[in-house]
C-alpha positions in Angstrom: -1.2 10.8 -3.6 -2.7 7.5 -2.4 -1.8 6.5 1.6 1.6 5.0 2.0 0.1 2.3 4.2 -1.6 1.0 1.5 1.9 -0.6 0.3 2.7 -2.0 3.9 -0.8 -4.4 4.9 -2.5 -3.9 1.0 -5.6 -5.7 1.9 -5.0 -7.7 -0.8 -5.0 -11.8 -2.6 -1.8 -10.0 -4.4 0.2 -9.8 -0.6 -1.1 -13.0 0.7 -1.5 -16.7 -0.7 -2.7 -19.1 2.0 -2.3 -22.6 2.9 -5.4 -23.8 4.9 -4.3 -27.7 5.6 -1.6 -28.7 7.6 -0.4 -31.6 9.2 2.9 -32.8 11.2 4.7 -34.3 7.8 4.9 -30.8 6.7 6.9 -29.4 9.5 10.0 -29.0 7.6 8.5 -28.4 3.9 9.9 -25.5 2.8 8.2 -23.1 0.2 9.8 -21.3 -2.9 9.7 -17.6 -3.7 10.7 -18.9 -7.5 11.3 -15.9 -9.1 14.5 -13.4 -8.7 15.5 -10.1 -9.6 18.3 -9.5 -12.4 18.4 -5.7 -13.2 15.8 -2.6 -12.8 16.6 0.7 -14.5 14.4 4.5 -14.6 14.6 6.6 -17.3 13.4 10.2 -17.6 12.4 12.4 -20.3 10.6 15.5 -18.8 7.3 14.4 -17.1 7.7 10.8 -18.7 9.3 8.3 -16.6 10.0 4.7 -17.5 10.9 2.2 -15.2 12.0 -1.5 -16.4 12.5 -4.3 -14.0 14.6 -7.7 -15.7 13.1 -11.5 -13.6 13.9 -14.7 -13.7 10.5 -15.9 -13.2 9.0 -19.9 -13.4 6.3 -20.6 -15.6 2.7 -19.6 -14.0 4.4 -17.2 -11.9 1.5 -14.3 -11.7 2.6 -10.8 -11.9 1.5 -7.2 -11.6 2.7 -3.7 -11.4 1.5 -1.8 -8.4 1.0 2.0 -8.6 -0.4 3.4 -5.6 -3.9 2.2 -5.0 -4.0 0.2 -8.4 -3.3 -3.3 -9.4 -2.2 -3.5 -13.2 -1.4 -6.2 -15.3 2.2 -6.4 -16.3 1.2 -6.2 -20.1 -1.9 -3.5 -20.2 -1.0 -1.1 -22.6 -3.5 1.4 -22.2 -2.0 1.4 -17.9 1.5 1.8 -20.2 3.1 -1.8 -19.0 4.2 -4.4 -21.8 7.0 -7.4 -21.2 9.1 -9.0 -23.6 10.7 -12.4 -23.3 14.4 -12.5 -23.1 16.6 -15.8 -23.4 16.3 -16.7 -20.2 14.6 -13.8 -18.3 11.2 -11.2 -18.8 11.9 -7.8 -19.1 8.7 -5.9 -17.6 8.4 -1.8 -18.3 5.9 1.0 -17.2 5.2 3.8 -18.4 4.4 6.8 -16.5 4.2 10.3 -16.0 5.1 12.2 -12.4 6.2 9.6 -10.8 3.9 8.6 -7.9 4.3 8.0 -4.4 4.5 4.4 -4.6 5.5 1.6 -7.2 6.2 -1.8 -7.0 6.1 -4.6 -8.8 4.7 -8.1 -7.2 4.9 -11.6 -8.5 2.7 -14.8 -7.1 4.6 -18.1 -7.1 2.6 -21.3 -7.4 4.5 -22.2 -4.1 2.3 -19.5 -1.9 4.9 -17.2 -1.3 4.4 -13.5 -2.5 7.6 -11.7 -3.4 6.9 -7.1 -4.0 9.9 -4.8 -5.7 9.4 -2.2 -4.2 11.0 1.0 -6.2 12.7 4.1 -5.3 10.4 6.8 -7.4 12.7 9.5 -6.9 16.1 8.8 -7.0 17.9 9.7 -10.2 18.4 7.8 -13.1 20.3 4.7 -13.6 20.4 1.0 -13.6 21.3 -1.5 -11.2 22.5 -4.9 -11.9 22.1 -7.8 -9.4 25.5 -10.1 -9.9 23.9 -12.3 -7.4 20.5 -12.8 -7.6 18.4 -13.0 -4.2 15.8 -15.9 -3.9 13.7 -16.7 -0.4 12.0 -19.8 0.9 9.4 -20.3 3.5 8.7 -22.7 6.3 5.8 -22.9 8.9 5.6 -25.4 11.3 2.2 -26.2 13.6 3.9 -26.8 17.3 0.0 -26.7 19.4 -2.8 -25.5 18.8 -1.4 -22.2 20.1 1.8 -22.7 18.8 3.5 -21.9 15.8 7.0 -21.6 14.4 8.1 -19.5 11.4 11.3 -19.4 9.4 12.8 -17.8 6.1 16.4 -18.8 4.5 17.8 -17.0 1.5 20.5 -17.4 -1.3 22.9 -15.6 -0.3 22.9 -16.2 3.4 20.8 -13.6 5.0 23.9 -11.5 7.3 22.5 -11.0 10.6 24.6 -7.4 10.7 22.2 -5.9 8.1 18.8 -4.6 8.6 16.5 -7.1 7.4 13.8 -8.1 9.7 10.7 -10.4 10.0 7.1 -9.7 10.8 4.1 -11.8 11.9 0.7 -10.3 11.6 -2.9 -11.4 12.1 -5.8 -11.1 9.6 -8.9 -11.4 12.4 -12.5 -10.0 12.8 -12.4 -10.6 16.5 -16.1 -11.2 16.0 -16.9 -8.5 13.8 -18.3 -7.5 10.4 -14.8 -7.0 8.8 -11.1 -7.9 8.3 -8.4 -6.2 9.7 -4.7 -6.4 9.5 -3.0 -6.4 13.3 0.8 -6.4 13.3 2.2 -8.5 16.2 4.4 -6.8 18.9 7.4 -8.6 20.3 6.7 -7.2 23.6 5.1 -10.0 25.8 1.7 -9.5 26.4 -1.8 -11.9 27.8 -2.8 -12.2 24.3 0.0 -13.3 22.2 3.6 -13.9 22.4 6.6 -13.3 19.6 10.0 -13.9 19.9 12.1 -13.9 17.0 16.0 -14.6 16.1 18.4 -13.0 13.7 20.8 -15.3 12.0 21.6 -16.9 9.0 17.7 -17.5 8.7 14.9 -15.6 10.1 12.8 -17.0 12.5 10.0 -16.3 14.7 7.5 -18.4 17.2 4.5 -17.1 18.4 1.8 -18.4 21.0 -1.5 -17.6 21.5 -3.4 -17.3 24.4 -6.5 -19.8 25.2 -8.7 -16.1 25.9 -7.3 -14.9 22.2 -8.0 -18.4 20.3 -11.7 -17.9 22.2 -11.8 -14.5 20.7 -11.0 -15.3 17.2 -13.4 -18.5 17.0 -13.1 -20.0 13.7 -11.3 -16.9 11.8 -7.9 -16.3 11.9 -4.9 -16.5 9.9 -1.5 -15.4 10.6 0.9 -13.9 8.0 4.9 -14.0 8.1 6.8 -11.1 5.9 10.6 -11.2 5.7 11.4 -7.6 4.3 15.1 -7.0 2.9 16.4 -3.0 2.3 18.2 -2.6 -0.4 20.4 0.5 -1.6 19.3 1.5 -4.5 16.5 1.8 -7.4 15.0 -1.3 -5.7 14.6 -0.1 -2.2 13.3 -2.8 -0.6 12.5 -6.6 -1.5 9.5 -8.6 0.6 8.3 -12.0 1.1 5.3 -12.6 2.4 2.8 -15.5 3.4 0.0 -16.1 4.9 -1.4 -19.3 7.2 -5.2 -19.9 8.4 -4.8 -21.6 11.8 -8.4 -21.3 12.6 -9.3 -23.4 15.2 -12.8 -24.5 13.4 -12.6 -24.3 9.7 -16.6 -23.8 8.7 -16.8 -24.2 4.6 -18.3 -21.0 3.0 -17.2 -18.7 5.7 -16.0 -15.7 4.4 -15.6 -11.7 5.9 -14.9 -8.7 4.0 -11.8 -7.1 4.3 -11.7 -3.5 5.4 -11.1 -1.3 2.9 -8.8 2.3 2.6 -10.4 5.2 2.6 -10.0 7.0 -1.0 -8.5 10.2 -1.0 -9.4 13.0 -3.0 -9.3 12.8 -6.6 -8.7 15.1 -8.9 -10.6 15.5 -12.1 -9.3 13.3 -15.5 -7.4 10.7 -12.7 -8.3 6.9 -12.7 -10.3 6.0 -10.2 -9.3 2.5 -8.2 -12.4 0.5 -6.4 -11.1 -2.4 -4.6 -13.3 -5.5 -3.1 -12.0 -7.7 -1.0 -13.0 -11.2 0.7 -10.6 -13.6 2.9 -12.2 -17.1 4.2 -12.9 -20.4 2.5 -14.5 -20.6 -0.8 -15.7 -16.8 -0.8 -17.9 -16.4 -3.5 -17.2 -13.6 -6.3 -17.8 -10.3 -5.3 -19.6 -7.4 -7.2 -18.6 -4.2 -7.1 -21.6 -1.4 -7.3 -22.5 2.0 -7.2 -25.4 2.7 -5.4 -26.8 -0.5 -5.4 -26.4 -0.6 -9.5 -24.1 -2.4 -11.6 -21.2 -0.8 -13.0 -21.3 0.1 -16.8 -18.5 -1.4 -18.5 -18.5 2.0 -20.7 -17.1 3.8 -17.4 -14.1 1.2 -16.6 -10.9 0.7 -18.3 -9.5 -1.9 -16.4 -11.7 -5.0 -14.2 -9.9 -8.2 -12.4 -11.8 -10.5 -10.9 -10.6 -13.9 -9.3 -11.4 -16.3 -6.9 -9.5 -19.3 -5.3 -10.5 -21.5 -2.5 -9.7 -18.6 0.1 -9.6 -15.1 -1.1 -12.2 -13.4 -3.4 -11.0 -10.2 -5.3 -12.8 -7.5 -7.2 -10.5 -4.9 -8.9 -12.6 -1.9 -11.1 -10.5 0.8 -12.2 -12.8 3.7 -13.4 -11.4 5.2 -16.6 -11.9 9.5 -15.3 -13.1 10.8 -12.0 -15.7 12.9 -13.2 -18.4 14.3 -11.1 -20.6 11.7 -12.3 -18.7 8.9 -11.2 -19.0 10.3 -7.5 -21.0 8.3 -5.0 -21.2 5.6 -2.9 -19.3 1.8 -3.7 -20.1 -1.4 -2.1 -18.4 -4.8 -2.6 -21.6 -7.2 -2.6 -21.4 -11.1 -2.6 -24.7 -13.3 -3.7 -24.4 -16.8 -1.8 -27.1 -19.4 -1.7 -30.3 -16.9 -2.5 -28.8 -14.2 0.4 -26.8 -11.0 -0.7 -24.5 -9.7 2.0 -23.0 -6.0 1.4 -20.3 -4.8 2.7 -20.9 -2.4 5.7 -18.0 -0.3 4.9 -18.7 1.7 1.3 -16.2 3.1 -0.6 -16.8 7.2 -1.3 -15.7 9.1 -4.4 -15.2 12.4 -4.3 -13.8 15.2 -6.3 -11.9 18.1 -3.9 -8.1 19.5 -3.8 -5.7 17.4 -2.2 -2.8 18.5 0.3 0.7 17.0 -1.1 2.4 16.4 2.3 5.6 14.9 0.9 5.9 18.0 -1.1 5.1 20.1 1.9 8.2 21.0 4.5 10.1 23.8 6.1 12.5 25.3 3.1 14.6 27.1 5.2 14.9 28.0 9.3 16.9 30.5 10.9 16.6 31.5 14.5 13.9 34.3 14.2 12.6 33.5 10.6 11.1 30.6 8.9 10.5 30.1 5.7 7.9 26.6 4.7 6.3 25.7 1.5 2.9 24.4 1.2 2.0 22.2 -2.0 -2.1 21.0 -3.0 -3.4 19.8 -6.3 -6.9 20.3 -7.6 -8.5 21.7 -10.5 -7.7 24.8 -12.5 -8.0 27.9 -10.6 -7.4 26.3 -7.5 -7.0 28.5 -4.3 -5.0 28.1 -1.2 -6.1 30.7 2.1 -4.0 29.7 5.3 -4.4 31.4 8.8 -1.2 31.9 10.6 -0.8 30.9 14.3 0.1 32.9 17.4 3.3 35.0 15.9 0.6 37.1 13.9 -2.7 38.8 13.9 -3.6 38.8 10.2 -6.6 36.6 9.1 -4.6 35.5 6.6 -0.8 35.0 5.6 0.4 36.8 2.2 2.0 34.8 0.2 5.7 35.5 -0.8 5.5 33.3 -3.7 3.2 30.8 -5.8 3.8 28.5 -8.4 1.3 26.7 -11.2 2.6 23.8 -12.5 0.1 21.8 -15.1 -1.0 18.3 -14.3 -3.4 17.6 -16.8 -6.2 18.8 -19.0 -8.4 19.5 -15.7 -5.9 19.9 -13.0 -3.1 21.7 -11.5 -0.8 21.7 -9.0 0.0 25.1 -6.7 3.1 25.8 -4.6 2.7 28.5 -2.3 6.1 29.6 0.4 5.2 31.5 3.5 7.6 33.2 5.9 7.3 33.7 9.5 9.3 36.5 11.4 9.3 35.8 15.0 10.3 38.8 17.1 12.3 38.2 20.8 12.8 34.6 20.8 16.0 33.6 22.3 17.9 30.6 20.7 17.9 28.9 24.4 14.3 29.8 25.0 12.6 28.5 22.1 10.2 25.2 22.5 9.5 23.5 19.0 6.2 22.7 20.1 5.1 26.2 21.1 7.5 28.2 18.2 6.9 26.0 15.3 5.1 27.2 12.2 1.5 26.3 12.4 -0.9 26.2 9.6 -5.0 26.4 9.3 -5.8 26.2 5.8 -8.7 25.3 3.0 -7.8 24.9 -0.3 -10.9 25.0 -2.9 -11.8 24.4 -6.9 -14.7 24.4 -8.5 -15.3 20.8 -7.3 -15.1 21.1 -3.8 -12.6 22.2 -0.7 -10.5 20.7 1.9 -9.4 22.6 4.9 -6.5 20.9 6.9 -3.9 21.9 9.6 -0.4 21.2 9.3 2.7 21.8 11.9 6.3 22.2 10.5 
């Protein structure tokens, strides 16, 4: 399963839209989110799930689906989306099996703001109805140079007893190569300063320091998120925009942003390479495999755009194979130079340790009982070392599970049980007595070897 994180910062044009021009006049404009949720329903029938989200969406609203790692369009059927126009609202379905660990759905007003559904993959089936439909709008205001105010209001009135809350983040290189995403603390320190207020609107100032606006130089750009939980098969709902308040705005300057690292993949998956480019005017970007194009043969999905600050390169690879493995790059040719990003993207093929699926099944005070879940290809074999409580090389099993992923793959549940001999209820320390594992997991592909503490 792809990083969690990914859904929090995703490096991406598709979780920021930015507004590089300000002036005094447009202290109080305020910016629409446009589009609104009506309903979102998930249906199951064995290993195939479908899951349906209803919008009221303005024309050239953008939208795509979000699974994991990979951007699809919302009407892709060979990704298994499709939309269909209602009287006054789009009804947007995908199609998958095993639900994965994350899926949301993300729509792009022409008003800058980013809006992301973000769903509730494993809670039972059903359909939820929103009599009330929430819309967002955005304000930024340029107080100094160092200075700047943000503020979102809502329809209904955001209820400062719930447990929405506001973010500001910076997208900075601090004179480096790359891009990277820094959340901003409240907590008062020499660099930068947030304070923020809980009302009927969310708001939030921050000031920067002259030594951090010397630091940035002439690339920085802040980003304001207003996330609201929800209870139920739409988990959570965020707004999110982004500002470039560099002090010196050079035309043409552009930085990579830093990319995840890909986890392992398992044979017959689709593979997701994404390029990335924040600045002004960045130029498209390629995305190669060892210096070489990619053959249009081995993708099943490309998306390419540009605007005039944020460059995007989206290949999805049609099967991790072993020939697909190697070494990616997101390359830019500007004005006869080629600049490559320093940060390449690796595919590999090995097993893969599920850690949602992995936890303690059942503890009592002298026995433990865990289970340990990886994925890889057929055949796959799990070996784990035990820690202090035992001598044996390895721990025997007590039970294992195959379940059947795919053509190539598998996933394998193995349960271990400790018995721990003279350990007192008052004398045991979690961090001594816990169960401990040293594992390696291999398949014909590869093998990973991990630790993991219960």
């Amino acid at each position: 399963m792809r990083k969690i994180t990914f859904l929090f910062v995703l490096q991406s044009c598709f979780l920021f839209s930015v507004s590089n021009v300000y002036s005094e006049s447009e202290a109080e404009k305020w910016f629409n989110s446009g589009s609104s949720v009506i309903s979102a329903s998930k249906t199951s029938s064995g290993d195939d799930v479908r899951l349906q989200i209803e919008m009221s969406i303005p024309i050239n609203t953008i939208v795509v689906w979000g699974v994991d790692q990979m951007i699809i369009g919302a009407d892709e059927k060979t990704f298994g989306t499709s939309l269909s126009t209602l009287s006054n609202t789009t009804l947007f379905t995908l199609e998958i099996k095993d639900p994965p660990e994350a899926v949301f759905f993300l729509t792009f007003s022409d008003n800058e703001i980013v809006t992301t559904h973000m769903f509730d993959t494993i809670r039972e089936d059903g359909t939820i109805k929103f009599d009330n439909p929430i819309t967002c709008q955005s304000s930024f205001s340029k107080i100094s140079d160092s200075e700047y105010d943000f503020v979102y209001r809502c329809n209904p009135e955001l209820d400062p007893r719930n447990d929405w809350y506001m973010e500001v983040g910076m997208f900075t290189s601090f004179k480096s190569e790359m891009v990277e995403y820094k959340q901003i603390e409240s907590s008062e320190n020499k660099y930068v300063n947030l304070t923020t207020e809980r009302n009927s609107t969310a708001k939030a100032k921050v000031v920067l320091s002259d030594e951090t606006m010397e630091r940035v130089g002439d690339f920085l750009f802040l980003q304001s998120s207003l996330t609201l939980p929800m209870d139920g098969l739409i988990k959570s709902i965020l707004y999110r925009r982004v500002y470039d308040i560099s002090k010196m705005k050079t035309i043409k300057k552009f930085k990579f942003l830093k990319a995840f690292e890909q986890e392992p993949l398992l044979e017959g998956e689709m593979v997701p390479i994404n390029c990335e480019a924040i600045g002004r005017n960045p130029p498209p970007i390629q995305v190669k495999r060892d210096r070489k194009g990619i053959n249009s043969s081995e993708t099943i999905y490309n998306l390419k755009d540009n605007t005039n600050v944020w460059s995007i390169s989206y290949v999805t690879l049609l099967r991790a194979s072993k020939e697909i493995e190697g070494n990616y790059s997101c390359v830019v040719e500007m004005d006869g130079e080629t600049f490559i990003s320093p940060q390449k993207i690796e595919v590999n093929l090995k097993p893969r340790l599920r850690w949602d699926l992995t936890k303690i099944l059942k503890s009592k005070q002298n026995q433990t009982r865990v289970r340990v879940v990886v994925e890889g290809a057929k055949g796959v074999v799990l070996n784990c070392r035990n820690n202090k409580w035992s001598r044996n090389r390895y721990l025997p099993m007590s039970t294992e599970k195959r379940t059947k992923i795919s053509e190539w793959s598998e996933r394998l549940e193995t349960e271990y049980t400790w018995k721990r001999k003279n350990i007192d209820q008052d004398e045991f320390n979690s961090s001594l007595h816990s169960p401990f594992l040293s594992c390696i997991a291999e398949d014909k592909n590869g093998n990973l070897a991990f630790e993991h503490t219960f």
